[in-house]
Biopython code that builds the backbone (N, CA, C, O; Angstrom):
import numpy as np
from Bio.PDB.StructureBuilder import StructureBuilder

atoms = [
    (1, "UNK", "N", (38.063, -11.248, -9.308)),
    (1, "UNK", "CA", (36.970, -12.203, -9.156)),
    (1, "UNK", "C", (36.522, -12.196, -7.696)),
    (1, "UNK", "O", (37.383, -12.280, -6.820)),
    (2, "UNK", "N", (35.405, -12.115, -7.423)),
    (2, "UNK", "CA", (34.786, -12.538, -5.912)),
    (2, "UNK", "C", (35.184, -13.356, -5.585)),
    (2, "UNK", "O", (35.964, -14.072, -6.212)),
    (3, "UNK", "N", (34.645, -13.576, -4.122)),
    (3, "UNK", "CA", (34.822, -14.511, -3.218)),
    (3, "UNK", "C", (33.864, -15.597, -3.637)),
    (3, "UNK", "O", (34.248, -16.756, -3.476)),
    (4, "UNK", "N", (32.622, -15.374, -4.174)),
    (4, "UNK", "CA", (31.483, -16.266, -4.831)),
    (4, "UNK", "C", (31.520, -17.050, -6.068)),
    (4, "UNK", "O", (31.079, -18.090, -6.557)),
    (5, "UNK", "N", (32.320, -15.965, -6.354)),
    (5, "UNK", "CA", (32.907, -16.618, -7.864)),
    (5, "UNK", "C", (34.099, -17.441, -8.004)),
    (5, "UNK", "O", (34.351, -18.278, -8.870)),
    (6, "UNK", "N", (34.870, -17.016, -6.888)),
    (6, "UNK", "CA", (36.011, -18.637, -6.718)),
    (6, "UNK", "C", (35.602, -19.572, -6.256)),
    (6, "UNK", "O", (36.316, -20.572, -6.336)),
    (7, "UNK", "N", (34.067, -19.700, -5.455)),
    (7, "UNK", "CA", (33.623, -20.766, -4.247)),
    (7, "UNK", "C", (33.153, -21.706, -5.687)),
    (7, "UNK", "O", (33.574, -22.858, -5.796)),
    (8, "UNK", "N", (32.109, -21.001, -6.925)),
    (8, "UNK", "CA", (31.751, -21.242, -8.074)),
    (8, "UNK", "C", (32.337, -22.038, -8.774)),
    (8, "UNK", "O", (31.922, -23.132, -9.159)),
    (9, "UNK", "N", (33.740, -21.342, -9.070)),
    (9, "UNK", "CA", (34.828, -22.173, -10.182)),
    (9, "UNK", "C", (35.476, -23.182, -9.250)),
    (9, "UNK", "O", (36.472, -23.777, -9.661)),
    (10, "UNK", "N", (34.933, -23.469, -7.847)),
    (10, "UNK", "CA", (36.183, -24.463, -7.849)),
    (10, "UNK", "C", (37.424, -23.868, -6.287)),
    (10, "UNK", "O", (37.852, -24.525, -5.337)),
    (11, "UNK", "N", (37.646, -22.336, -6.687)),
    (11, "UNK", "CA", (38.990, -22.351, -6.139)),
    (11, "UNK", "C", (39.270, -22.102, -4.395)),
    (11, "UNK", "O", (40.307, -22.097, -3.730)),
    (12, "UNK", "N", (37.808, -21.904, -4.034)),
    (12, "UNK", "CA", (37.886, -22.067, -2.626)),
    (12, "UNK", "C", (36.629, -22.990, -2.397)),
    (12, "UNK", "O", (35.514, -22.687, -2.822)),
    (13, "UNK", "N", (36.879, -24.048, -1.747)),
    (13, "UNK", "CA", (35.728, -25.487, -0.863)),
    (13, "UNK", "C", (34.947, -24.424, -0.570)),
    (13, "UNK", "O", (35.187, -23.217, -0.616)),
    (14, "UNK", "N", (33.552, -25.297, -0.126)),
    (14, "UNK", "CA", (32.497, -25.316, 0.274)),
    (14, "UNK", "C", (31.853, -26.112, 0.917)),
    (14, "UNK", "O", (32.404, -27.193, 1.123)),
    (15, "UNK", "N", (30.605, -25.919, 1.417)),
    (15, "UNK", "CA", (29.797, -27.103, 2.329)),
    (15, "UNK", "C", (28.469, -26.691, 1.626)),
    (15, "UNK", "O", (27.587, -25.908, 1.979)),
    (16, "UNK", "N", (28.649, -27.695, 0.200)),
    (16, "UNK", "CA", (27.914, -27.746, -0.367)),
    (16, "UNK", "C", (26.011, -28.340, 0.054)),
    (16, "UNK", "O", (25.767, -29.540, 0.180)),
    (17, "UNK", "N", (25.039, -27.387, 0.188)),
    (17, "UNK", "CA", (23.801, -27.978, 0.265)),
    (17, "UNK", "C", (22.893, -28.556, -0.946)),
    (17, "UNK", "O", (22.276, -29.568, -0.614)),
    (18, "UNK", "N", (22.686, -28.138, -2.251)),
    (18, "UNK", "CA", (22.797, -27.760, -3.294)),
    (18, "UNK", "C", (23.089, -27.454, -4.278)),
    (18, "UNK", "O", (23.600, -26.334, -4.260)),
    (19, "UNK", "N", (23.038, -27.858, -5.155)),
    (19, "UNK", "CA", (23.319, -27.426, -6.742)),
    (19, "UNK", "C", (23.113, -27.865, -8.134)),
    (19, "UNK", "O", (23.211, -29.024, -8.537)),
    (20, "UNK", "N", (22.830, -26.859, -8.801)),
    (20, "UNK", "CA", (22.510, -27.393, -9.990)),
    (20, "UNK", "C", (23.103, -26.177, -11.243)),
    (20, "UNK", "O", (23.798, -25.206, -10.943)),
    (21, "UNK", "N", (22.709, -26.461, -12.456)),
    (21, "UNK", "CA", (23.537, -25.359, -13.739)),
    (21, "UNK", "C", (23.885, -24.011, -13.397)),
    (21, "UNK", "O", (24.875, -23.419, -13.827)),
    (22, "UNK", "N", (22.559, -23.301, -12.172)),
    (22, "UNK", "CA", (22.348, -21.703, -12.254)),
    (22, "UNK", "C", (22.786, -21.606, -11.203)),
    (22, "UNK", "O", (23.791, -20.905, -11.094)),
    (23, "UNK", "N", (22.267, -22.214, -10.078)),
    (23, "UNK", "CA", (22.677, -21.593, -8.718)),
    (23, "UNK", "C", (23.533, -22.746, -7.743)),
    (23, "UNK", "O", (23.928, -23.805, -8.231)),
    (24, "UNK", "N", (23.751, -22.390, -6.339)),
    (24, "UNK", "CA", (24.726, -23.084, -5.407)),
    (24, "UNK", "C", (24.053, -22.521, -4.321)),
    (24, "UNK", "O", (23.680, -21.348, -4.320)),
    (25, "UNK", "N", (23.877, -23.313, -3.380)),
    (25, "UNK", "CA", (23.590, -23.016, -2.148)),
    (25, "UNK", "C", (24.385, -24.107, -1.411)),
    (25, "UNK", "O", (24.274, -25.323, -1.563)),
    (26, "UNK", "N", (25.261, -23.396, -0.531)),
    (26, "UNK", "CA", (26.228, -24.167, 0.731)),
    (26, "UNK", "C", (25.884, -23.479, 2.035)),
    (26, "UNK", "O", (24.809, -22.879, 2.047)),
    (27, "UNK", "N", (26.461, -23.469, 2.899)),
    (27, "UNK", "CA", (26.757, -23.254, 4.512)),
    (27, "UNK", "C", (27.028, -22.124, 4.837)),
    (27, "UNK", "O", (27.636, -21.831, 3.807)),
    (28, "UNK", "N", (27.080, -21.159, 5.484)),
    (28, "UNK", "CA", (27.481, -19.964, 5.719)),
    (28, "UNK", "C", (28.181, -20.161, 7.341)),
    (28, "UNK", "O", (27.751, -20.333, 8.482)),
    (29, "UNK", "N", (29.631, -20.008, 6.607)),
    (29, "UNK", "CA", (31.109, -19.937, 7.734)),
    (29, "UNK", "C", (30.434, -19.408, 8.938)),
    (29, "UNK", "O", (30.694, -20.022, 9.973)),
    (30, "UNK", "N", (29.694, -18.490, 9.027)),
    (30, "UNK", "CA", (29.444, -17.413, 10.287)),
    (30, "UNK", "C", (28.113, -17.314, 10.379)),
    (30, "UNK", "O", (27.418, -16.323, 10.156)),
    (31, "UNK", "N", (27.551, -19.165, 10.962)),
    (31, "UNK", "CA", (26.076, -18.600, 10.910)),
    (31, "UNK", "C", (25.578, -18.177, 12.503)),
    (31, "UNK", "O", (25.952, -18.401, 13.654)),
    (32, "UNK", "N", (24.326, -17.305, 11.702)),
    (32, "UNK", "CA", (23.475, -16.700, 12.458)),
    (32, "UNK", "C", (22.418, -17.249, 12.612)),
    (32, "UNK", "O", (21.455, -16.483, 12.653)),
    (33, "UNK", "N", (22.076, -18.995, 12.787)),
    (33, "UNK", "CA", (21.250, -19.059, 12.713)),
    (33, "UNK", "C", (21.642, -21.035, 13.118)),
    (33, "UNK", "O", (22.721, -21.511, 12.762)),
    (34, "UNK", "N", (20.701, -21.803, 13.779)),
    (34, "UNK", "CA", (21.047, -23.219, 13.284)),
    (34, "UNK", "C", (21.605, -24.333, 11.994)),
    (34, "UNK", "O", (22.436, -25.217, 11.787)),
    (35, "UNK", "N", (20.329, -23.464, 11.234)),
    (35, "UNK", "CA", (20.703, -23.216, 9.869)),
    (35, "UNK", "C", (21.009, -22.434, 9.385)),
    (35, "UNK", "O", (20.448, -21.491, 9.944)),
    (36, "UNK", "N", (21.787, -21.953, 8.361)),
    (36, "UNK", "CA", (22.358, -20.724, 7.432)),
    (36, "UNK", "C", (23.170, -21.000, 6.344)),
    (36, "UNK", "O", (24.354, -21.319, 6.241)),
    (37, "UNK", "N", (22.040, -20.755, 5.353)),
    (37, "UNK", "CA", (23.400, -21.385, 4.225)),
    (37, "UNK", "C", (22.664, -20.137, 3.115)),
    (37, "UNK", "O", (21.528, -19.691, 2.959)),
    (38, "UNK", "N", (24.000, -19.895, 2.495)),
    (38, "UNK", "CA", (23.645, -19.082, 1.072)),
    (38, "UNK", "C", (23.549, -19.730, -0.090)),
    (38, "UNK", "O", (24.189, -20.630, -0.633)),
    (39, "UNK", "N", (22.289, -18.860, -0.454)),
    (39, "UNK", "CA", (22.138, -19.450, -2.023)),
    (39, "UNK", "C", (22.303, -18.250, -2.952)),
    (39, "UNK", "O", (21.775, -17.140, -2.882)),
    (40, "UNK", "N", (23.293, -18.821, -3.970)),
    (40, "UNK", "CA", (23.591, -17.880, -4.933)),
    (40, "UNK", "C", (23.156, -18.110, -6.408)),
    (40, "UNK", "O", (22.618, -19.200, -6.604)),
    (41, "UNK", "N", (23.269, -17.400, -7.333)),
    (41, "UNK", "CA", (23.277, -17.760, -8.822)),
    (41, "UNK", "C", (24.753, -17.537, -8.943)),
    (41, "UNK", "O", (25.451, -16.689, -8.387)),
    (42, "UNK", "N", (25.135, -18.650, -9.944)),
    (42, "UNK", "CA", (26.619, -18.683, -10.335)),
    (42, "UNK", "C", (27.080, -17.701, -11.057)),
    (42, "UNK", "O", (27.998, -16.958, -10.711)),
    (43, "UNK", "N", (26.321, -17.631, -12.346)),
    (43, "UNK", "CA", (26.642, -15.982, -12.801)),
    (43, "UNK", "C", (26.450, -15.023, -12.013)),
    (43, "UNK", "O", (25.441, -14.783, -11.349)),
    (44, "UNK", "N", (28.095, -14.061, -12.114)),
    (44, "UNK", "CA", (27.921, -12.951, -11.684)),
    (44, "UNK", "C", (26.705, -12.419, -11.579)),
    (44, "UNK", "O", (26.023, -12.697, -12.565)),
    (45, "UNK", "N", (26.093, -11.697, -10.701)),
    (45, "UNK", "CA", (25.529, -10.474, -10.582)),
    (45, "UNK", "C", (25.526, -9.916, -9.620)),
    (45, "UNK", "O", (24.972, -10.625, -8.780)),
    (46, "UNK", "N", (26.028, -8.441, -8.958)),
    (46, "UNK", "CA", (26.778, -7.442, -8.400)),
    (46, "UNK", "C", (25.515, -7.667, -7.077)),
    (46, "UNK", "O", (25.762, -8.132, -5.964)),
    (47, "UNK", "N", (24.258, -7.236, -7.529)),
    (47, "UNK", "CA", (22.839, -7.179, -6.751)),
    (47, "UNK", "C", (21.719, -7.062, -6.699)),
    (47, "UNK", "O", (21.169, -6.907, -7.789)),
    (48, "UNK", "N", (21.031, -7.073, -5.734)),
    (48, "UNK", "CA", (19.454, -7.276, -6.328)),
    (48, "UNK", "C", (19.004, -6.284, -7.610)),
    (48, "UNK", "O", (18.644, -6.558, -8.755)),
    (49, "UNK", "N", (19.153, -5.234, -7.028)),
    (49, "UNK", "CA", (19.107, -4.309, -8.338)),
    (49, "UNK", "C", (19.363, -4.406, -9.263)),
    (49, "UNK", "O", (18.831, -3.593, -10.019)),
    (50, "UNK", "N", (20.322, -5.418, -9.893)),
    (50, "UNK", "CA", (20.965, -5.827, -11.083)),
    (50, "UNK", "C", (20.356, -7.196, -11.382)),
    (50, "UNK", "O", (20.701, -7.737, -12.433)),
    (51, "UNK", "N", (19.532, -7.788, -10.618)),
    (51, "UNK", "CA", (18.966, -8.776, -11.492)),
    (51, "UNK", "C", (18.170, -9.000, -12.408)),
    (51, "UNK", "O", (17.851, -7.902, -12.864)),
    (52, "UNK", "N", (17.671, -9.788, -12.934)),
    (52, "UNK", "CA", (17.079, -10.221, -14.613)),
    (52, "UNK", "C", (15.754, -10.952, -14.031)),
    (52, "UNK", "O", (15.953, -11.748, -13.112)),
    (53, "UNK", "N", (14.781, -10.814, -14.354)),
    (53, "UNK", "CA", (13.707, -11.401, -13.563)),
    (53, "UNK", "C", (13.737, -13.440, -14.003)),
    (53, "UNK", "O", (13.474, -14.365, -13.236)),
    (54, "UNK", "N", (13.996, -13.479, -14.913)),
    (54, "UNK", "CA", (14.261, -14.868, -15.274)),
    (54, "UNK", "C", (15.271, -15.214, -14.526)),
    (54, "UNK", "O", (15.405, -16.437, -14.573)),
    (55, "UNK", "N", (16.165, -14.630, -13.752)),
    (55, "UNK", "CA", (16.999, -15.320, -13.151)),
    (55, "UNK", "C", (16.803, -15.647, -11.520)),
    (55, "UNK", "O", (17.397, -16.465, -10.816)),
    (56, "UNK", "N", (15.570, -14.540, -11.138)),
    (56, "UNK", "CA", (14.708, -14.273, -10.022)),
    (56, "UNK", "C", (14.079, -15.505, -9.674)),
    (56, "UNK", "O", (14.156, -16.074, -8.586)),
    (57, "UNK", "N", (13.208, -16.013, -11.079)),
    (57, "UNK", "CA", (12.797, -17.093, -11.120)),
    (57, "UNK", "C", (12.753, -17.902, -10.848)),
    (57, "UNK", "O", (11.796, -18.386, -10.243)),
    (58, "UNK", "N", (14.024, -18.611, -11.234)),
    (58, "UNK", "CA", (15.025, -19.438, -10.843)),
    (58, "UNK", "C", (15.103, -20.287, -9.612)),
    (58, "UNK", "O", (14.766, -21.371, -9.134)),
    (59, "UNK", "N", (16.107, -18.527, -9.242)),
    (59, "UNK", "CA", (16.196, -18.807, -8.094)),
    (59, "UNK", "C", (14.978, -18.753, -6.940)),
    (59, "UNK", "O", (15.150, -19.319, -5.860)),
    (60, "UNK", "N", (13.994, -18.184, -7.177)),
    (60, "UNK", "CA", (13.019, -18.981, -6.364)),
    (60, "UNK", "C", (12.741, -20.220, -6.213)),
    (60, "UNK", "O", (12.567, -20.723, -5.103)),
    (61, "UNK", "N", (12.656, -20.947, -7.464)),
    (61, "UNK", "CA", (12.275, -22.068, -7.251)),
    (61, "UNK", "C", (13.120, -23.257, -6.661)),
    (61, "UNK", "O", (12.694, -24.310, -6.187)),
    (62, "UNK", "N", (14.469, -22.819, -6.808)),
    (62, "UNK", "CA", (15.998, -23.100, -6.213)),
    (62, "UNK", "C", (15.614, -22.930, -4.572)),
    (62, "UNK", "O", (15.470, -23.992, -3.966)),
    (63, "UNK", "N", (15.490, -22.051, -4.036)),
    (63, "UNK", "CA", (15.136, -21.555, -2.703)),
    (63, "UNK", "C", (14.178, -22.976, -2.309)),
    (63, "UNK", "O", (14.483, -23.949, -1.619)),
    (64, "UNK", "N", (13.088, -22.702, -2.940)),
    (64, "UNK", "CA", (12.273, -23.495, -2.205)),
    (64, "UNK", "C", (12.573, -24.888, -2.195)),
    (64, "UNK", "O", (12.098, -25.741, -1.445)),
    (65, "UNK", "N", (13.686, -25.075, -3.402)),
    (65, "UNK", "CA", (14.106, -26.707, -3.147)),
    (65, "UNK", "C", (15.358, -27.143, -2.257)),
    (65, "UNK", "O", (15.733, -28.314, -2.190)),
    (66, "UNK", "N", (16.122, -25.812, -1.404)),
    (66, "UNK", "CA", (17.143, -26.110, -0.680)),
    (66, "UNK", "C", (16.131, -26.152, 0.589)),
    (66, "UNK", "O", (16.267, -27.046, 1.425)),
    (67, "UNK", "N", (15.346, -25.394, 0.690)),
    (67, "UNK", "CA", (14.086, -25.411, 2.061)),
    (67, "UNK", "C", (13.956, -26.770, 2.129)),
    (67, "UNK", "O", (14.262, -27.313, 3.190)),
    (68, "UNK", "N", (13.457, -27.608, 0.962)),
    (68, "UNK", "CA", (12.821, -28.954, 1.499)),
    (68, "UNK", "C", (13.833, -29.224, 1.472)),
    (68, "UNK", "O", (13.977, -29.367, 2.686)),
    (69, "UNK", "N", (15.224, -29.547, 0.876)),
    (69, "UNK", "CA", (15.892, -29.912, 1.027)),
    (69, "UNK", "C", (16.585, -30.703, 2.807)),
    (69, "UNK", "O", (16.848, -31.823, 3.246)),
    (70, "UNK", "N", (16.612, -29.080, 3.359)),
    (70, "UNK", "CA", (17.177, -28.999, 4.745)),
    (70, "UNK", "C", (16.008, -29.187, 5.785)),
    (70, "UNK", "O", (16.346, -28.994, 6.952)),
    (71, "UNK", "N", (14.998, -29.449, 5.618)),
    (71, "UNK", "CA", (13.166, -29.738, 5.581)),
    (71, "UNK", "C", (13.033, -28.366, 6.583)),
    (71, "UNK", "O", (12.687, -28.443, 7.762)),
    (72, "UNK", "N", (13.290, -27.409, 6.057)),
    (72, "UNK", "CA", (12.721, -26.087, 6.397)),
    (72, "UNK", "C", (11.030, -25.784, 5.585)),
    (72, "UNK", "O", (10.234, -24.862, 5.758)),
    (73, "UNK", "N", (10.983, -26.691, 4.909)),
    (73, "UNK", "CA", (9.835, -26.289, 4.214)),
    (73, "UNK", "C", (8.123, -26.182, 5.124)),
    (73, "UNK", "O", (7.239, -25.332, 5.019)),
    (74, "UNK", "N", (8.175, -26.992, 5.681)),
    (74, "UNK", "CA", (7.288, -27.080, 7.126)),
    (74, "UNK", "C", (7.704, -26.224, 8.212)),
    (74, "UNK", "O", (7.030, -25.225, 8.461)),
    (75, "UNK", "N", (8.355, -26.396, 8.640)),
    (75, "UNK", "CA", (8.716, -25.612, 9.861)),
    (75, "UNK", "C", (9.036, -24.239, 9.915)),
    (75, "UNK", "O", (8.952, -23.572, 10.947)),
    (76, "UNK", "N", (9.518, -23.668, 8.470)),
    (76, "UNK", "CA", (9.763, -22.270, 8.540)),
    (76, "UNK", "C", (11.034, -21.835, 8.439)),
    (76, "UNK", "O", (11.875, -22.349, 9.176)),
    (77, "UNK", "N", (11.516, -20.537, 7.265)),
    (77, "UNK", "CA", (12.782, -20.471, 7.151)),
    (77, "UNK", "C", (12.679, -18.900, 7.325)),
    (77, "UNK", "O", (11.574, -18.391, 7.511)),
    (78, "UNK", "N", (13.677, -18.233, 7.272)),
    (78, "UNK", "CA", (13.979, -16.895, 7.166)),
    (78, "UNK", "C", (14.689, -16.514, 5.583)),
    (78, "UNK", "O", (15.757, -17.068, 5.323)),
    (79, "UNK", "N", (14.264, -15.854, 4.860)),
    (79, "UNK", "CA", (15.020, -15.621, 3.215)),
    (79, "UNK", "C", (15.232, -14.171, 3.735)),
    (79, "UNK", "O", (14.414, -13.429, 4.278)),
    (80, "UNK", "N", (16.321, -13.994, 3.479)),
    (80, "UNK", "CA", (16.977, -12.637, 3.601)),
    (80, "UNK", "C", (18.274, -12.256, 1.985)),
    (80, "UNK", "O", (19.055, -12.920, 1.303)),
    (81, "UNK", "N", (17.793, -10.778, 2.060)),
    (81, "UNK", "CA", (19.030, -10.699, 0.691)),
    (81, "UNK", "C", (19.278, -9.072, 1.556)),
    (81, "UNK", "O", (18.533, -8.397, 2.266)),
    (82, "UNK", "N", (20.851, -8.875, 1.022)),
    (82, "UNK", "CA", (20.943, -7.304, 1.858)),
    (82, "UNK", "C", (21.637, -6.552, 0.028)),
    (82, "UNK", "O", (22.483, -7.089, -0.686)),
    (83, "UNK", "N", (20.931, -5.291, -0.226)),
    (83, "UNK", "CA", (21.276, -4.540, -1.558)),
    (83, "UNK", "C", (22.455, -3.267, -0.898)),
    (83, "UNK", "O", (22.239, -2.224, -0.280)),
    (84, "UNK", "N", (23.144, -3.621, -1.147)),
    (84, "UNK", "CA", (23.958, -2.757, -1.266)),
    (84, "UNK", "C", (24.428, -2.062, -0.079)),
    (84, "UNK", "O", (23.917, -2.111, 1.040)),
    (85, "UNK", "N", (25.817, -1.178, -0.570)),
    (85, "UNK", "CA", (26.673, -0.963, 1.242)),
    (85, "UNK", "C", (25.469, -0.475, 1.996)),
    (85, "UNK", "O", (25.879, -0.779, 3.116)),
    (86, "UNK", "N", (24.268, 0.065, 2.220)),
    (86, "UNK", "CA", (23.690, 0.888, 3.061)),
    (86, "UNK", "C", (22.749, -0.053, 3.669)),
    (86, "UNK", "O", (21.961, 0.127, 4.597)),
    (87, "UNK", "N", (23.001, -1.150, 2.922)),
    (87, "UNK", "CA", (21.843, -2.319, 3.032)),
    (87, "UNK", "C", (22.328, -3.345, 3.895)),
    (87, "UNK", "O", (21.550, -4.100, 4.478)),
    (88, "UNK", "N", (23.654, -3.423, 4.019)),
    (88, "UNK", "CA", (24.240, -4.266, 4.226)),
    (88, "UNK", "C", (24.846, -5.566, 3.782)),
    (88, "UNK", "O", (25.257, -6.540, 4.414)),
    (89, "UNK", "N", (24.767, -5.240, 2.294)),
    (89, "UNK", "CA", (25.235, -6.070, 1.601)),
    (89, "UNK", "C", (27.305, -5.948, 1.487)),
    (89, "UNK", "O", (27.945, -4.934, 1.211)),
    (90, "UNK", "N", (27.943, -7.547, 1.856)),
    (90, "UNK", "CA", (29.177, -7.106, 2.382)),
    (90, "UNK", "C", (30.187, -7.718, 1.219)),
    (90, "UNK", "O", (31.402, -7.517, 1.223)),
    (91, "UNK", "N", (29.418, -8.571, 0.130)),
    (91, "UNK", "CA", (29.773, -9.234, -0.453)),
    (91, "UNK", "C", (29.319, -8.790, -2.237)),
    (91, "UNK", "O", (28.200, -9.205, -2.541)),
    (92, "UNK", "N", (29.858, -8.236, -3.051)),
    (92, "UNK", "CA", (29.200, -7.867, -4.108)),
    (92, "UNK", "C", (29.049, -9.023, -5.469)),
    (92, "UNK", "O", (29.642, -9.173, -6.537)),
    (93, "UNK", "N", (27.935, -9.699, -4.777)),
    (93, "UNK", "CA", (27.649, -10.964, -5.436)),
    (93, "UNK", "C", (26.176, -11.485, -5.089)),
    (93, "UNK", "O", (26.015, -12.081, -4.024)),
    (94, "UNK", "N", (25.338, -11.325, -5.762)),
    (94, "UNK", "CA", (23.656, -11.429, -4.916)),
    (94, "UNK", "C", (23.693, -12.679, -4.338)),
    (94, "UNK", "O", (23.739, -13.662, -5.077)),
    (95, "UNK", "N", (23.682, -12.803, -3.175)),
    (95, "UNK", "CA", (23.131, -13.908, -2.342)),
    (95, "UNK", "C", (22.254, -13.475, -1.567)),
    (95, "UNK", "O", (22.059, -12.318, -1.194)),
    (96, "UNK", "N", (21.315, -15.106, -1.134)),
    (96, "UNK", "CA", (20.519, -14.642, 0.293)),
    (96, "UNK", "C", (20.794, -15.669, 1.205)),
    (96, "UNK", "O", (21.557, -16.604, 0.960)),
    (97, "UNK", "N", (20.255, -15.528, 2.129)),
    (97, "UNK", "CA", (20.479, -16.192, 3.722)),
    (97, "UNK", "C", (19.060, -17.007, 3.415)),
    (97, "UNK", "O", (17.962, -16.726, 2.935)),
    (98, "UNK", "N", (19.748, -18.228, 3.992)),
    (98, "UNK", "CA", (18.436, -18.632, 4.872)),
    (98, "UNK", "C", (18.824, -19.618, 5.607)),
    (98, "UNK", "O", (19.509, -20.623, 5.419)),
    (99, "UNK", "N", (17.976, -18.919, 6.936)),
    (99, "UNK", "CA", (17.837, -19.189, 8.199)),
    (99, "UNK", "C", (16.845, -20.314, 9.027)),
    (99, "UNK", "O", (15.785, -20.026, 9.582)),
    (100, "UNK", "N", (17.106, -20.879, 9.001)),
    (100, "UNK", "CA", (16.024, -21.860, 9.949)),
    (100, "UNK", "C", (16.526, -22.518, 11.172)),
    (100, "UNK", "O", (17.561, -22.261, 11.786)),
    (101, "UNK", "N", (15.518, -23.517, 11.457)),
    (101, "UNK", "CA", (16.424, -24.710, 12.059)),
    (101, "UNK", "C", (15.783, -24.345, 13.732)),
    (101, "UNK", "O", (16.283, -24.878, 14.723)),
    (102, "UNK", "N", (15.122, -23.787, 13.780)),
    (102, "UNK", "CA", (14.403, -23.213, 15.452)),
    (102, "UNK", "C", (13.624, -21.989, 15.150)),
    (102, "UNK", "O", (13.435, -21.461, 14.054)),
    (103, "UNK", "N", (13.243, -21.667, 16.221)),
    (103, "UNK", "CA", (12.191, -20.503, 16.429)),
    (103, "UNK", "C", (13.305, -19.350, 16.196)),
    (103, "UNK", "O", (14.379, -19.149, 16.762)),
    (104, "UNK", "N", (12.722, -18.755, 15.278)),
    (104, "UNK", "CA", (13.772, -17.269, 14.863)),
    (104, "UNK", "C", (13.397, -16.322, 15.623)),
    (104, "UNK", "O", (12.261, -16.394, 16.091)),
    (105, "UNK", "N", (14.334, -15.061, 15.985)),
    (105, "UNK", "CA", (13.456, -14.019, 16.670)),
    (105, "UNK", "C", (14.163, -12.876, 15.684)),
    (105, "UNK", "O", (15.156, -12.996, 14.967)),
    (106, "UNK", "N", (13.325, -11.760, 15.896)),
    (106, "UNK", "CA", (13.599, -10.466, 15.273)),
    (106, "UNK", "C", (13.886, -9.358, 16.131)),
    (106, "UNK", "O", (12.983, -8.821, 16.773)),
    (107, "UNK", "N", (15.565, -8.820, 16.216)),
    (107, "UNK", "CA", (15.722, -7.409, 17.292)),
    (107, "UNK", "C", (15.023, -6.663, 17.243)),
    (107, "UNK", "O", (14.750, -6.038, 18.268)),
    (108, "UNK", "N", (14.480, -6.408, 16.181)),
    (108, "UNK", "CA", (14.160, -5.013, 16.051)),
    (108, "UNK", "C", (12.408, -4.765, 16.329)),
    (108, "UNK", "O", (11.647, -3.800, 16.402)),
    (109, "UNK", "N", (12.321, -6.156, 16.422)),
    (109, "UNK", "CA", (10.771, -6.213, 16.907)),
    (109, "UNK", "C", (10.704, -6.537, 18.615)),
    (109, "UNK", "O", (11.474, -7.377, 19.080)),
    (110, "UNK", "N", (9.822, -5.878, 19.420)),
    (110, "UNK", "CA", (9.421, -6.692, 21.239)),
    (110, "UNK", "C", (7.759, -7.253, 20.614)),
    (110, "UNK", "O", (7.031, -7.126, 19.630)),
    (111, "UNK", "N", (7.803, -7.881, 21.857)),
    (111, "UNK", "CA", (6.886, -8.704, 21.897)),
    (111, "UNK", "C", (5.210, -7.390, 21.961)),
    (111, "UNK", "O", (4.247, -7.520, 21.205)),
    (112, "UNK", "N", (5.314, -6.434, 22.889)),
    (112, "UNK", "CA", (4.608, -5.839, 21.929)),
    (112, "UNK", "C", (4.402, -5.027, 21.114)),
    (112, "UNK", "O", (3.374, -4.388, 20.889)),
    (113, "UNK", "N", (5.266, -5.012, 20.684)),
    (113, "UNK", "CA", (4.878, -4.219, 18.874)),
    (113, "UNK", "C", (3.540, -4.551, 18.264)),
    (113, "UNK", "O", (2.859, -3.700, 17.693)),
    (114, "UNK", "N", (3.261, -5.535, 18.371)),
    (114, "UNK", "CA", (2.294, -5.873, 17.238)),
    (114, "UNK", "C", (0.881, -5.442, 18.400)),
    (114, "UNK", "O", (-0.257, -5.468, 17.932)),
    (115, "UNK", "N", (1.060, -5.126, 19.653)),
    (115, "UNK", "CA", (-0.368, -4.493, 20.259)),
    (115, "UNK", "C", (-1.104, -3.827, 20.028)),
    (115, "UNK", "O", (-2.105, -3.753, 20.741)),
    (116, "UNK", "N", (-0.928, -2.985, 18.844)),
    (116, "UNK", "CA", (-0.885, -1.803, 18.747)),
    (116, "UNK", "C", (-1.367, -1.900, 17.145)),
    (116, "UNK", "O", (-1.168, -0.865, 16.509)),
    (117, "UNK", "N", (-1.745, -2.590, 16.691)),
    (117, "UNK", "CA", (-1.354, -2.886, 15.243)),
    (117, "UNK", "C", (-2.873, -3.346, 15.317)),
    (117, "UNK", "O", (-3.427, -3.810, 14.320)),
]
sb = StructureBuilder()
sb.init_structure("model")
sb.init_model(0)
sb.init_chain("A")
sb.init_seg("    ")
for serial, (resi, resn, name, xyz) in enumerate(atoms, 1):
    if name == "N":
        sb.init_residue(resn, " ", resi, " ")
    sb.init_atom(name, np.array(xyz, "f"), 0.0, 1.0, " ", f" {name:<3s}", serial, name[0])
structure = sb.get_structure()
């Protein structure tokens, strides 16, 4: 069983933000961010690639209610999901990140990148 799937049943705590029948969104131990909490669907599923679009669904609409929730909904969040080892996915259990809580920045972008554009 995952690590997602014991946080799920019970057998390891959480810092619960969220929840309801399908999904869980709590805190993320190692954030990268002011805010950072993962939101998952409780049923297994390995990764993005493996999802069911009804369950996509869902969890969108899940997303956008942990946003207002944490009132990222105004101010701006970061949704991140990573597919697989090359992707950086470290955990084989679809979750995503989200990030808020201040002005985010992106490494891989400088300020002018977009000059040019």
């Amino acid at each position: 069983m995952c690590i997602f799937c014991q946080i799920v049943s019970g057998e390891i705590p959480n810092n619960t933000v969220l929840e309801n029948d399908a999904f869980l969104a709590f805190h993320d131990l190692y954030p990268k961010a002011p805010i950072h909490v993962l939101i998952i669907p409780k049923k297994h599923v390995e990764c993005f690639q493996d999802v069911d679009p009804e369950t996509m669904a869902g969890l969108t609409s899940f997303a956008q209610e942990v946003a207002r929730t944490l009132g990222l909904d105004q101010s701006g969040y970061r949704l991140i999901t990573n597919n697989g080892k090359d992707g950086g996915q470290e955990i084989p259990h679809l979750h995503f990140h989200m990030l808020g809580g201040g002005k985010l920045t992106w490494e891989h972008l400088h300020d002018d990148t977009h000059k040019n554009i």
